[in-house]
C-alpha positions as CSV (number, residue, x, y, z in Angstrom):
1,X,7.1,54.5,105.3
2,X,4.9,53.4,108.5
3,X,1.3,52.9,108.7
4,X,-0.4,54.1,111.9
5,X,-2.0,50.7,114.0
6,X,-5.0,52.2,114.6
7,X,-7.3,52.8,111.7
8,X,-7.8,55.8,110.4
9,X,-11.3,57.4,110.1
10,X,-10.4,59.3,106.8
11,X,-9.8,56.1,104.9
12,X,-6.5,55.0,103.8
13,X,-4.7,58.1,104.1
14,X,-1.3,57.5,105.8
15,X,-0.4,59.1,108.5
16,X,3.4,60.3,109.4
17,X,5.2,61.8,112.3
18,X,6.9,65.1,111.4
19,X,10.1,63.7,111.9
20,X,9.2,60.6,109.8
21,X,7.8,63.2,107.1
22,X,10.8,65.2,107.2
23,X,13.2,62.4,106.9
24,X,11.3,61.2,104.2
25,X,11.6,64.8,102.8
26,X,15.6,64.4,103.1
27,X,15.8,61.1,101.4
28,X,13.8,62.0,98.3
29,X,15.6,65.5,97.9
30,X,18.8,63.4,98.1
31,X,18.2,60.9,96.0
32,X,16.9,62.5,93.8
33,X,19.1,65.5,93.4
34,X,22.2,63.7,93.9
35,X,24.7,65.9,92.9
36,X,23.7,69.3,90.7
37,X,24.8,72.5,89.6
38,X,22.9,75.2,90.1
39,X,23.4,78.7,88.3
40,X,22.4,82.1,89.9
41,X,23.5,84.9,91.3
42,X,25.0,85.2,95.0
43,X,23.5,87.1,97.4
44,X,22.9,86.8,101.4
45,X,26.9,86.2,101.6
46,X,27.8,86.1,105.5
47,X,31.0,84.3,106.7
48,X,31.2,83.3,110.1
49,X,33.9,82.7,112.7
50,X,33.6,79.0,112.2
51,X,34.9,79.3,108.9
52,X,31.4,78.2,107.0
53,X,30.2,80.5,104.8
54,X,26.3,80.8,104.4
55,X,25.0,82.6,101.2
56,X,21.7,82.2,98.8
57,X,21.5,81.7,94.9
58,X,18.5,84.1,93.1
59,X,17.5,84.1,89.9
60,X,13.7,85.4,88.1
61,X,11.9,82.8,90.0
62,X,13.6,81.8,93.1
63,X,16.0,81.5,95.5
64,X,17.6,78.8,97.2
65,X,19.7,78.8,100.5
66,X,23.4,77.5,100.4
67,X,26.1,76.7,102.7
68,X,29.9,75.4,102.2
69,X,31.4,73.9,104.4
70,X,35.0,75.4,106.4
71,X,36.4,72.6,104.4
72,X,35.3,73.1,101.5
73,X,36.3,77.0,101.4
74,X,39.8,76.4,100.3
75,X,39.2,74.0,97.4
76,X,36.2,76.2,96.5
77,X,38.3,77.8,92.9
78,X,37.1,81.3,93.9
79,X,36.3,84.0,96.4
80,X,32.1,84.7,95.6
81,X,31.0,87.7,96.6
82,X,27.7,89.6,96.4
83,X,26.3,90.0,93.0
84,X,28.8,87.2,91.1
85,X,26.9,85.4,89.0
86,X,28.5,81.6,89.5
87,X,27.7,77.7,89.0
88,X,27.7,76.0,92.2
89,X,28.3,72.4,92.3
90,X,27.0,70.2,95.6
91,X,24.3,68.2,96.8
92,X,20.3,69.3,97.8
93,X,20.0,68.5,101.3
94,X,16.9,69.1,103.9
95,X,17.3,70.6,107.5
96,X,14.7,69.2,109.1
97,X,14.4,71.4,112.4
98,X,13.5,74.8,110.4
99,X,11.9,72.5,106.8
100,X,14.1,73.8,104.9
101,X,16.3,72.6,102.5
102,X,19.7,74.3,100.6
103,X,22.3,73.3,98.6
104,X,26.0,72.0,100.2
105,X,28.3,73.4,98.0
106,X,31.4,72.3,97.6
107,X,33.0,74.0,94.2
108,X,32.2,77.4,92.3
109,X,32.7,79.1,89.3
110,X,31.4,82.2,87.0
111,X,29.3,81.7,85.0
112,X,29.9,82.3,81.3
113,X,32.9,85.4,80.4
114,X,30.4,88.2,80.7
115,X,30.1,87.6,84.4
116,X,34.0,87.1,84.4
117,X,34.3,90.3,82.7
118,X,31.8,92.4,84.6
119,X,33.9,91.2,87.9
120,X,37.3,91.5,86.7
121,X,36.0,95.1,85.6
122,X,34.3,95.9,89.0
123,X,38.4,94.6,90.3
124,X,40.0,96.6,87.5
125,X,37.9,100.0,89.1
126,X,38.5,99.6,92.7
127,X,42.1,98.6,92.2
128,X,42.7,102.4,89.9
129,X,40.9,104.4,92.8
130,X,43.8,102.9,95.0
131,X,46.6,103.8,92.7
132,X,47.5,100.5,91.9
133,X,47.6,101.3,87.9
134,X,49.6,104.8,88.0
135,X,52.7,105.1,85.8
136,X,54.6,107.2,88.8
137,X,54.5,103.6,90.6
138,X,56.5,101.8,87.7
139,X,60.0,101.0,88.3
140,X,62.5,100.8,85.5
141,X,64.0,97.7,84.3
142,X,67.8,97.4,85.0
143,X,69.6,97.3,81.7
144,X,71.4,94.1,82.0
145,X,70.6,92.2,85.4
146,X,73.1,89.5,86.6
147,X,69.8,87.4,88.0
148,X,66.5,86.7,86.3
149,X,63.3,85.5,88.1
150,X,61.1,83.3,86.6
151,X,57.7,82.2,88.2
152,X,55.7,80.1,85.8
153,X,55.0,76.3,85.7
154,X,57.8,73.8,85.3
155,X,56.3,71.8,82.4
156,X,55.3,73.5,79.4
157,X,57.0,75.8,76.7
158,X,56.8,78.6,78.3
159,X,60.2,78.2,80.6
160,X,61.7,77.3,77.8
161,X,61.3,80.3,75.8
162,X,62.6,82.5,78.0
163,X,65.7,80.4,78.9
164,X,66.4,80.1,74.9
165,X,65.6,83.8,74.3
166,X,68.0,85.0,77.3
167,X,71.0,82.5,76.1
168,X,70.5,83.9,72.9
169,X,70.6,87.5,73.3
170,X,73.1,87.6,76.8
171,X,73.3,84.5,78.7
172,X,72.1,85.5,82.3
173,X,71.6,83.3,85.6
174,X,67.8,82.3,85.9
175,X,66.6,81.4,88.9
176,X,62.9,79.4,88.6
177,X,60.2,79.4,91.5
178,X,58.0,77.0,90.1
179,X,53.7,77.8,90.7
180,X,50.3,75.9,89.4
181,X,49.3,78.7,86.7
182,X,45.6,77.9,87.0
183,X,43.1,76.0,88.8
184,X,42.1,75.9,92.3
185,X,44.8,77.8,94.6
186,X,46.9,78.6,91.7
187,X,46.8,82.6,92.4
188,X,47.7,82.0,96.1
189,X,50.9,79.9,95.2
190,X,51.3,82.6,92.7
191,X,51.4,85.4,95.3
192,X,53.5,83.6,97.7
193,X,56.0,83.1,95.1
194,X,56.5,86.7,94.3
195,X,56.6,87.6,98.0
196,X,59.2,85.1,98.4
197,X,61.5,86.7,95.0
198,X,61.2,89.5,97.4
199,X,62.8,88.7,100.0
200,X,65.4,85.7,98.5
201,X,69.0,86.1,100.8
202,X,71.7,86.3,99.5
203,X,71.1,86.7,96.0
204,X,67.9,88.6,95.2
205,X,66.8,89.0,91.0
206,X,67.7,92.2,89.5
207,X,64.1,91.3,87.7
208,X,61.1,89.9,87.7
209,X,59.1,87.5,84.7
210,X,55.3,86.1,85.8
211,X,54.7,84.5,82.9
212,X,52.2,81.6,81.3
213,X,51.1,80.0,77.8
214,X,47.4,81.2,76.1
215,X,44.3,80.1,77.4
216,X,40.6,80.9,77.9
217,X,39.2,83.3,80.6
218,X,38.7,80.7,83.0
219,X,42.2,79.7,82.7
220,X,43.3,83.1,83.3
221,X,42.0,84.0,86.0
222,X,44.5,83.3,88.7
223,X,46.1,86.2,87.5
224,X,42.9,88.5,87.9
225,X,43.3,87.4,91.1
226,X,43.1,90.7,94.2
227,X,45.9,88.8,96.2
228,X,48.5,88.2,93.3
229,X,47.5,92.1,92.1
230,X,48.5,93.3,95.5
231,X,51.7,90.6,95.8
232,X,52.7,92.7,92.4
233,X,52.2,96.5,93.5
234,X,54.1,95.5,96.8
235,X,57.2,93.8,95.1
236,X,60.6,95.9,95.3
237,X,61.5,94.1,92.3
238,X,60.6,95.1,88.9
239,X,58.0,93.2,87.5
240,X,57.5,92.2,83.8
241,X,53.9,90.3,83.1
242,X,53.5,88.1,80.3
243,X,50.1,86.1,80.5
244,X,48.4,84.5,77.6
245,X,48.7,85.8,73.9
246,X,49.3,89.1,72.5
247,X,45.3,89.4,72.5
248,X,45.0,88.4,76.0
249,X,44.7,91.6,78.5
250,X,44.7,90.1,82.3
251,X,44.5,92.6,85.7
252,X,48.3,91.9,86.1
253,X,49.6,93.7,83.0
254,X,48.0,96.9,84.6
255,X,49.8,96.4,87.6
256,X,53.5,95.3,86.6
257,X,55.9,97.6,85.4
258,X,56.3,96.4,82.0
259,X,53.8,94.2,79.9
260,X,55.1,91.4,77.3
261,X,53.0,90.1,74.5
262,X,54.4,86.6,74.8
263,X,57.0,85.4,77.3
264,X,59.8,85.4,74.7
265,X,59.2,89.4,74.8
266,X,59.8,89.2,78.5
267,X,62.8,87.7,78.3
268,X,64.0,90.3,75.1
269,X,62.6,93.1,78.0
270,X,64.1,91.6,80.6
271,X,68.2,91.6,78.7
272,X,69.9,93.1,75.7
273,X,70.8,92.0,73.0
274,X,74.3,91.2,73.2
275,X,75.6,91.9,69.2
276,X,73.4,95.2,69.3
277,X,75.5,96.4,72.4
278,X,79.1,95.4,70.7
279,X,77.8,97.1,67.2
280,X,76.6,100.5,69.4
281,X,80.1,100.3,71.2
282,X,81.8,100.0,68.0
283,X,80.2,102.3,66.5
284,X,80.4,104.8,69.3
285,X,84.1,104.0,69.5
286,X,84.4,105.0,65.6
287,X,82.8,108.4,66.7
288,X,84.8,109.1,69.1
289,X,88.1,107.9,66.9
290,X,87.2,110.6,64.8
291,X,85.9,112.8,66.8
292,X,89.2,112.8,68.5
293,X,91.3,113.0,65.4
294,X,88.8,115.9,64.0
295,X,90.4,118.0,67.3
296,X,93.9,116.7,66.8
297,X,93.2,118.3,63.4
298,X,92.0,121.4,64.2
299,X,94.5,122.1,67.4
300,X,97.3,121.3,65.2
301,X,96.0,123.8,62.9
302,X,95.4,126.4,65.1
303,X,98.7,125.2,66.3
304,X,100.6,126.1,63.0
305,X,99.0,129.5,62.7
306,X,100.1,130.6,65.5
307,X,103.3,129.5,65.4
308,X,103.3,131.4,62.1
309,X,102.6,134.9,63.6
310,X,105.5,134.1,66.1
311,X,108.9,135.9,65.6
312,X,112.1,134.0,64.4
313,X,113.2,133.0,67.7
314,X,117.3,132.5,66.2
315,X,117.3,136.3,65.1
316,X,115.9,137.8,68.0
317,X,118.7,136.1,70.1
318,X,121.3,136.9,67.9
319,X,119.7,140.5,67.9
320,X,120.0,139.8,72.0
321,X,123.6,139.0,72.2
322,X,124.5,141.8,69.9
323,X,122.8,144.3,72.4
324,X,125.0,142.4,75.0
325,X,128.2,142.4,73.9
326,X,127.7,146.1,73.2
327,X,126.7,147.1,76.1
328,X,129.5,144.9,78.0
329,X,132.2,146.7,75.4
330,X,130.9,150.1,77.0
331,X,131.3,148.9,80.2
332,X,134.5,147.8,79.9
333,X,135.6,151.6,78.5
334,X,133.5,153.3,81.0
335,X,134.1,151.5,84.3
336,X,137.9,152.6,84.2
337,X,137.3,156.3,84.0
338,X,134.4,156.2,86.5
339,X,136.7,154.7,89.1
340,X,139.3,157.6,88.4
341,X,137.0,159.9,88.6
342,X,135.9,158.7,91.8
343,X,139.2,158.1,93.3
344,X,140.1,162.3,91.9
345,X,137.4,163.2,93.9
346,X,138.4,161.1,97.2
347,X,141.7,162.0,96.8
348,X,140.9,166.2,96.2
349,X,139.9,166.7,100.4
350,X,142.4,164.3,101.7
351,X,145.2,167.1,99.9
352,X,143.9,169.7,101.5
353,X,144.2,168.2,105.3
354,X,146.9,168.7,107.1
355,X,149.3,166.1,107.8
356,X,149.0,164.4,111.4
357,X,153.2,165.1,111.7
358,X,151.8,168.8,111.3
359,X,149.1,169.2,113.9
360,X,151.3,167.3,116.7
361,X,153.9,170.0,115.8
362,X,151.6,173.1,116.4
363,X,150.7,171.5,119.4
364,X,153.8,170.9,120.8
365,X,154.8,174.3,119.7
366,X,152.1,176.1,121.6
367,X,152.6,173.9,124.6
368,X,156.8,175.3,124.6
369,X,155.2,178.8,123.9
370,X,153.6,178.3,127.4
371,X,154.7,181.0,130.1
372,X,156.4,178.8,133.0
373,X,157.1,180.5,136.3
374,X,160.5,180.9,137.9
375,X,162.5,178.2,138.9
376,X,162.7,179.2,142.9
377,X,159.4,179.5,142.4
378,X,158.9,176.4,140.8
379,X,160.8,174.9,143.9
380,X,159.2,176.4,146.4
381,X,155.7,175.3,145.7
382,X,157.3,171.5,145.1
383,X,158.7,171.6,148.7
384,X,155.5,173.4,150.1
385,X,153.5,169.7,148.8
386,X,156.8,167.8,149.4
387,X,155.9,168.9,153.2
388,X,152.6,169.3,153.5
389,X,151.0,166.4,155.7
390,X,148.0,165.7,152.7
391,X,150.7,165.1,150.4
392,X,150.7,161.6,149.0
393,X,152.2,161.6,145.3
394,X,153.2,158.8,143.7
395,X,157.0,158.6,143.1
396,X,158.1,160.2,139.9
397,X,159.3,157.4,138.0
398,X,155.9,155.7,138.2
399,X,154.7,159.2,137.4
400,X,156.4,159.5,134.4
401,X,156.0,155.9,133.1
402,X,152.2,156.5,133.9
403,X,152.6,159.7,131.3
404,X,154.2,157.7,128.8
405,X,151.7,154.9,128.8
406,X,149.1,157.4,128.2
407,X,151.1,159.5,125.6
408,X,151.4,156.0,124.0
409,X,147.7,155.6,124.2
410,X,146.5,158.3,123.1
411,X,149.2,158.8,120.1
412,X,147.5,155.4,119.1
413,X,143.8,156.3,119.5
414,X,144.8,159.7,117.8
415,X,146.3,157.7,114.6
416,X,143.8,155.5,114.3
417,X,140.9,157.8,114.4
418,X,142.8,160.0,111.8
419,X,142.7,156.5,110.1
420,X,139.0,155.9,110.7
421,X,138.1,159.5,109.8
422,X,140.0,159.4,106.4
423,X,138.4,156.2,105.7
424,X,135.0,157.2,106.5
425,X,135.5,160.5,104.6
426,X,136.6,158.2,101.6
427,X,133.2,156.4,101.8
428,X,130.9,159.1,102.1
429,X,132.5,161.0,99.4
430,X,132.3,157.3,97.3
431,X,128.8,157.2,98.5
432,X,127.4,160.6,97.9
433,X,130.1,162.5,96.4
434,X,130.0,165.6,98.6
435,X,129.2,168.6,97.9
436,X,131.6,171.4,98.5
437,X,130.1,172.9,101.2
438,X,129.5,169.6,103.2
439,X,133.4,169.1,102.4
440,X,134.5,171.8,104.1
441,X,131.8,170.9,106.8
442,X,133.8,167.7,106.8
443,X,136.8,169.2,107.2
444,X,135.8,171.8,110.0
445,X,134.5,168.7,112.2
446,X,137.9,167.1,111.6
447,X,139.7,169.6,112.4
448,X,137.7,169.6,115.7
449,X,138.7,166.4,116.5
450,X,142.0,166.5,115.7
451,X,142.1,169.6,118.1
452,X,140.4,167.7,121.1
453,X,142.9,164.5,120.7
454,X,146.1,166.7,121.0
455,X,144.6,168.1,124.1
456,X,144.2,165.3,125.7
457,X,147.5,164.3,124.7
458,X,149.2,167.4,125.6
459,X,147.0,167.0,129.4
460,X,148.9,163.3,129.2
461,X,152.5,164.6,128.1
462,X,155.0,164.0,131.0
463,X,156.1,168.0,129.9
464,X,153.0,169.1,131.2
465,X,153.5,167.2,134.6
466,X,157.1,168.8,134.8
467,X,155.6,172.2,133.6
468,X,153.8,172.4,137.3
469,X,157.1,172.2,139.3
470,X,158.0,168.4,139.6
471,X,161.2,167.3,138.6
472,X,162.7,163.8,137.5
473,X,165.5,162.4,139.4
474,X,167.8,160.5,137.6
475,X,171.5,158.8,138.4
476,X,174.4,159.2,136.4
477,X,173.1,155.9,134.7
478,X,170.1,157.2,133.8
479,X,167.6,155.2,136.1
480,X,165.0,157.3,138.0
481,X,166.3,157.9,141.7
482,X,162.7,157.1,144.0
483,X,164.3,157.3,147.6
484,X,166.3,159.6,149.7
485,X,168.3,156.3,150.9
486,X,169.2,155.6,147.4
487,X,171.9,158.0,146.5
488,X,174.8,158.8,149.1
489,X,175.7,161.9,150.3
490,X,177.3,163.9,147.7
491,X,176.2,162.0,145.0
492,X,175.9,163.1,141.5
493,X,171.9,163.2,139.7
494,X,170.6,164.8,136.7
495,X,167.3,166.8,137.1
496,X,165.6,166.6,134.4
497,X,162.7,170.4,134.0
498,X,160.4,170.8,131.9
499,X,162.5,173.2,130.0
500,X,166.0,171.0,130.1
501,X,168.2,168.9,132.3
502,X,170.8,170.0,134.9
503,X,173.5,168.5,137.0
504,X,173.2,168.2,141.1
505,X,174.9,167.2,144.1
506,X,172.8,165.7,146.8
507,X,173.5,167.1,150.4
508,X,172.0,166.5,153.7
509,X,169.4,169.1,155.8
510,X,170.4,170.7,159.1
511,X,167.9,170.6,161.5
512,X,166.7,174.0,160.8
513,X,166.3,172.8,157.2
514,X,169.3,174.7,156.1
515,X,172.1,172.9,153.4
516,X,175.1,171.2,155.8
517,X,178.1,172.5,154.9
């Protein structure tokens, strides 16, 4: 504190510069107020870019200002917001510029459980208008996962627990991510852990335990925290809470998919028990023994009866075979006289034909009774061709072998169509068994044939050929004479007519075409 040099007119009253005054200000306030806590409510919150955060404490009677500091903002134990009734711990400090003064905070708190419970409930409303809390958002719990997730702290009975409980009831793989479970940034190592379940490569848990021992309000908050809240909603892995005692109701428990008393019910939650499942399967596999047997019964039964009502397969085969050899004795009598029969009836038309020796016979017959013309006349006509210019017959022999090859021919054709014909006849009578009148139809077209064949054959016959005039020169030997040049004159031949053979003398022609004598 300075005294002015010059003395003062208004006695001894000191006199101060403002910045002396206001330093002096400072200095008392700190000194004085070292380091306090101050309870009210917050209000006047702004947060800048900077990262401070400026915000005022009201109660009845006052207000004071308040500031913390970017650094402080992290280690501050909470997130205050407008309208939290909190403790603030800092330092009274004076700004000298504006004479003011506020309090540098640099740790919070609520203050008392009612203001912890009338913020956790303002939480608990806003989170259940976003949906957070519906049941259509809960996933089932696997029945037995091959991994469990555990995020609690790595001291303390809680870990424990559930690794005793899940050995116990089916010994499963548990895989730890290790978190502070209160204090200041507990819920944000909280939330990172469950993010990073999430997304753990290559093996993922099948489920999910957040889990810590009792405690007070205070020491429970970190899972009333919004960002470990929203880390649960978001996790693709079910999630099984199991904060505090049975008593203890945290934000969380609404959120998960299943809630646990005690973390030893997590873990019972989390796997089966491993002698419940063999007793179910055993006595599932006793039901279905006997519900298999029960069947086996009853189709046996059902099996029996109608084998009952069944006929006595040995007599109906012997009834069969009786029936058989019965019916083969009958067929043995009455095959014999069916093929008689039949062979009677094929035999009856082929009686009343005519033999073939027969119908050759009346042919040749009716060929002989033929009226031939006289033998001069006969002669004369031969010569007439002999010496006509346009006559070029072949010589008689080959004439006459000519006839014979066809006379051959068609004596051969004619026998085997008789042959055809009778068989054929024979078949359709086997076949259809004729009626008389088709018989005789039968008959008539045979006939027919048999007609048309000999005329042929009787158009063939070398008779015919010798029947128009021509003669057949033979020698005395009997071979046919073809040339003038092959006989001498006076030599003896046999003319063979259609109607016998006679003796001749060959002669020359005079010039006039008179016989030489």
């Amino acid at each position: 504190m300075m005294e002015s040099d010059e003395p003062s007119a208004h006695g001894n009253v000191p006199q101060y510069s403002v910045s002396e005054i206001s330093g002096a200000i400072k200095r008392t306030l700190e000194s004085g107020f070292g380091r306090v806590r101050v309870r009210g409510e917050v209000t006047e919150l702004k947060r800048y870019a900077s990262g401070h955060v400026y915000l005022s404490l009201k109660d009845e009677g006052g207000k004071i200002a308040g500031v913390i500091w970017r650094g402080s903002v992290s280690r501050l134990g909470m997130a205050p917001e407008n309208g939290n009734e909190v403790i603030a711990t800092g330092r009274v400090s004076a700004y000298g510029e504006r004479s003011s003064y506020q309090l540098i905070i640099d740790r919070m708190e609520f203050a008392g459980e009612g203001a912890l419970l009338a913020n956790i409930e303002r939480l608990r409303r806003r989170l259940l208008d976003e949906g957070l809390f519906a049941p259509e958002r809960k996933k089932p719990i696997p029945f037995l996962p091959m991994l469990v997730g555990v995020i609690t702290s790595r001291s303390g009975a809680v870990l424990h627990d559930i690794r005793t409980t899940i050995a116990r009831r089916f010994p499963r793989d548990v895989l730890l991510w290790p978190v502070p479970v209160q204090g200041e940034g507990a819920a944000a190592r909280i939330a990172a852990a469950i993010e990073g379940m999430s997304v753990r490569q290559p093996r993922r848990p099948d489920v999910l335990i957040v889990a810590r021992g009792g405690g007070s309000l205070e020491d429970l908050m970190a899972f009333n925290d919004e960002r470990v809240l929203h880390a649960v909603a978001t996790c693709p892995i079910p999630v099984i809470s199991a904060v505090g005692h049975e008593t203890d109701t945290t934000l969380i428990d609404l959120v998960s998919d299943r809630r646990a008393p005690t973390p030893t019910a997590a873990a019972e939650m989390a796997v089966p028990l491993r002698s419940e499942l063999v007793a179910d399967l055993a006595h599932r596999n006793a039901r279905l023994t006997g519900a298999l047997i029960r069947i086996m019964q009853t189709d046996r039964a059902r099996l029996e009866q109608a084998a009952a009502r069944l006929p006595d397969l040995p007599a109906l085969l012997d009834s069969a075979r009786m029936r058989l050899e019965d019916r083969s004795q009958r067929l043995d009598l009455a095959l014999p006289s069916f093929v008689m029969r039949a062979r009677s009836r094929l035999d009856a038309p082929g009686r009343q034909l005519p033999s073939p020796e027969l119908l050759i016979g009346r042919s040749r017959a009716r060929l002989q009774a033929l009226p031939l013309p006289a033998p001069d006349v006969l002669m004369a006509r031969a010569r007439a061709r002999l010496t006509s210019p346009a006559a070029h017959l072949p010589p008689p022999d080959l004439m006459l072998e000519r006839a014979r090859r066809d006379m051959n021919a068609a004596s051969a054709a004619l026998d085997m169509a008789w042959q055809r014909g009778i068989q054929n006849f024979q078949l359709r009578i086997e076949r259809q068994r004729l009626s008389p009148e088709v018989l005789k139809s039968t008959i008539r077209l045979q006939r027919a044939r048999l007609d048309g064949l000999g005329s042929h054959l009787e158009a063939v016959s070398p008779l015919a050929i010798l029947s128009r005039g021509y003669a057949l020169v033979q020698d005395s030997r009997g071979r046919p004479v073809t040339s003038a040049q092959a006989q001498p004159a006076n030599g003896r031949v046999v003319l063979s007519f259609a109607d016998g053979e006679r003796g001749a003398k060959l002669d020359t022609l005079s010039s006039q075409g008179d016989l030489g004598l």
